[in-house]
N, C-alpha and C positions, 0 to 999 in steps of 0.2 A: 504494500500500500504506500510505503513513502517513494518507495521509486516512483509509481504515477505521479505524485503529488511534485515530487523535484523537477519529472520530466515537463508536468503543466504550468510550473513556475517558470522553466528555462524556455517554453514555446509560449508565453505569457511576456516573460520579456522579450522575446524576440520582436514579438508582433508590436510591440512598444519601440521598440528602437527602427522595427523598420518604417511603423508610422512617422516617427519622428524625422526620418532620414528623407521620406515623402515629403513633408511640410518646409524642410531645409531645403529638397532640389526645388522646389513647388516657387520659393523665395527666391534664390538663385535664379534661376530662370525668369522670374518676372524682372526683377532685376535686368537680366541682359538682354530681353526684349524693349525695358524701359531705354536703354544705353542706345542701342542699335536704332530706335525711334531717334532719339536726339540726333546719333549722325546722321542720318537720313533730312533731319531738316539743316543741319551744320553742312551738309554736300550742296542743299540746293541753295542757302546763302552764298556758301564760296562759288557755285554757277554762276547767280546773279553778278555777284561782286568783278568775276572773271569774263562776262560780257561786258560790263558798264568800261572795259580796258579797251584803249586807243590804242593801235599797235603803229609805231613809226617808220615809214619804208626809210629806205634808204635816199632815195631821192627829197623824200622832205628833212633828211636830219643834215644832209648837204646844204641844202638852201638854208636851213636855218645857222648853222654855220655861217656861210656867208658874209648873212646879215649881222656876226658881229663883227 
């Protein structure tokens, strides 16, 4: 009879620690879906930022040249 009883304590924790390790990755994971949202809007700022860029040929950075 104690062996049952030892064995339903050690499948009794088990099922404790593997809940536990559930509710950890559960966090974790929302977590790095939280993260991967933000780069996601941090990519489409730096697009913006990186069209709003004037690119200078060569022919205009001679002329301006030039001109001092």
């Amino acid at each position: 009879m104690n062996w049952v009883l030892l064995f339903g304590l050690i499948a009794l924790g088990g099922l404790i620690m593997m809940i536990s390790y559930a509710v950890w990755l559960w966090h974790k994971a929302s977590d790095l879906f939280s993260e991967l949202e933000m780069l996601g809007q941090r990519s489409e700022e730096l697009a913006d930022l990186l069209s709003q860029i004037q690119p200078v040929t060569p022919d205009d950075s001679t002329s301006q040249r030039r001109r001092f």
